[in-house]
C-alpha positions as CSV (number, residue, x, y, z in Angstrom):
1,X,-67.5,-38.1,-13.8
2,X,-65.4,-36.1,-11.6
3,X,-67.4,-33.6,-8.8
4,X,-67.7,-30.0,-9.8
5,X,-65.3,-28.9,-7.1
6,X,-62.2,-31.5,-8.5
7,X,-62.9,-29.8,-11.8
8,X,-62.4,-26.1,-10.7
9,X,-59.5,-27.4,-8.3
10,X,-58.0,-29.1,-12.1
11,X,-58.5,-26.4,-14.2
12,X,-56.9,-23.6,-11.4
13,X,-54.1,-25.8,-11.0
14,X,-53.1,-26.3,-15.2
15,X,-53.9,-21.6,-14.4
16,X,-51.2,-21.7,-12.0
17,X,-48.9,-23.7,-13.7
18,X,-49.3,-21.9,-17.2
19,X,-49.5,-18.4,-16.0
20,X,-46.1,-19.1,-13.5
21,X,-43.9,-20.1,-16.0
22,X,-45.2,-17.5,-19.1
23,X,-44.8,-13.5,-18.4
24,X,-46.8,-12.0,-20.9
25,X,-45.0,-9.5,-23.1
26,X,-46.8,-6.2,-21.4
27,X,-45.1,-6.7,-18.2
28,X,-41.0,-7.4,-19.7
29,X,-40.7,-3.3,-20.4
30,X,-42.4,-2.6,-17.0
31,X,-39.8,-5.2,-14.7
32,X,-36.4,-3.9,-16.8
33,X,-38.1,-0.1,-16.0
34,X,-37.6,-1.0,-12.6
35,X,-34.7,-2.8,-12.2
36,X,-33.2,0.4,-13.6
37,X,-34.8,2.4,-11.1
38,X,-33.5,-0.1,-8.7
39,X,-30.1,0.4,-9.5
40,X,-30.3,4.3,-9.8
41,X,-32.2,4.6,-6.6
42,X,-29.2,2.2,-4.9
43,X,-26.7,4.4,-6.8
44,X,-28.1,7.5,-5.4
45,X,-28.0,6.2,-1.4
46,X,-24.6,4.8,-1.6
47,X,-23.5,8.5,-2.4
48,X,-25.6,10.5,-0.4
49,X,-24.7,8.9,2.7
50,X,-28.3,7.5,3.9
51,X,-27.3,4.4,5.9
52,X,-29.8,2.5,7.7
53,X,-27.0,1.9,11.0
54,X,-26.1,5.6,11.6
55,X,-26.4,6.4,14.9
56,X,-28.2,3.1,15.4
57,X,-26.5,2.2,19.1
58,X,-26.1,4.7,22.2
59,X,-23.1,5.0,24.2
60,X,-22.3,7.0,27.7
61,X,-19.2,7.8,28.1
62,X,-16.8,9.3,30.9
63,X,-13.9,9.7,29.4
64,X,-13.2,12.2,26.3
65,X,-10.7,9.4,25.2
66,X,-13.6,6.7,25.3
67,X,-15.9,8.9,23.2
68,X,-13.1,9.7,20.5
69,X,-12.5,6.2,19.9
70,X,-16.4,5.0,19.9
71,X,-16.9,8.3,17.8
72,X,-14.6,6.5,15.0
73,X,-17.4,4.0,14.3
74,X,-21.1,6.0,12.3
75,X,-23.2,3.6,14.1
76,X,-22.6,5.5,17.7
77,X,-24.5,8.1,18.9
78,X,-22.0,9.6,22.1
79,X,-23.0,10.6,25.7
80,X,-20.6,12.2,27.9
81,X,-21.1,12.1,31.7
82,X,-18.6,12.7,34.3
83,X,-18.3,15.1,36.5
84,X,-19.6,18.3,35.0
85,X,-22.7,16.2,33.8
86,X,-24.2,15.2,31.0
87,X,-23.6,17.7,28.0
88,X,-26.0,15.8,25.6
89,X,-24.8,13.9,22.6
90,X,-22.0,14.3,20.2
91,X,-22.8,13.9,16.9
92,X,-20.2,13.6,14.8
93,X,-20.3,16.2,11.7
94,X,-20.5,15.1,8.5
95,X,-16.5,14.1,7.4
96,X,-15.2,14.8,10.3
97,X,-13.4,11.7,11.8
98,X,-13.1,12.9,15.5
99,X,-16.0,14.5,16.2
100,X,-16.4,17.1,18.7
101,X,-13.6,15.5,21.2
């Protein structure tokens, strides 16, 4: 006869391997729910612009010819240095390709 423990560790393992491969009929409606809400929710970021790699890298810059061209790419967030000092970043506004250059 097998020990106590064996037959627990038998039965949870026929659990596991019944319960993994069956989804119970309650829980279909709840997964395609949100898988819709998945798409939607993507759907909505793709349009509104939220990106996770705006502004994600700094650059200094001396140059206003420098900072136009790394202004060209969303992921840049602009310093301009030189002589007159720093003037802070330059963020780019919304559409507009140049920025403030």
């Amino acid at each position: 006869m097998l020990s106590p423990l064996r037959q627990i560790l038998t039965m949870s393992r026929w659990e596991i391997r019944r319960s993994a491969t069956t989804m119970p009929r309650e829980v279909i409606p709840v997964a395609v729910a949100l898988f819709i809400l998945l798409i939607i929710v993507t759907g909505y970021t793709q349009e509104s612009g939220i990106h996770l790699q705006d502004r994600m890298y700094t650059a200094g810059v001396d140059s206003a010819e420098t900072g136009t061209i790394i202004l060209g790419d969303p992921r840049f967030t602009v310093y301009r240095g030189g002589q007159q000092g720093g003037n802070g970043p330059d963020h780019r506004p919304a559409g507009c390709p140049g920025g403030g250059y």
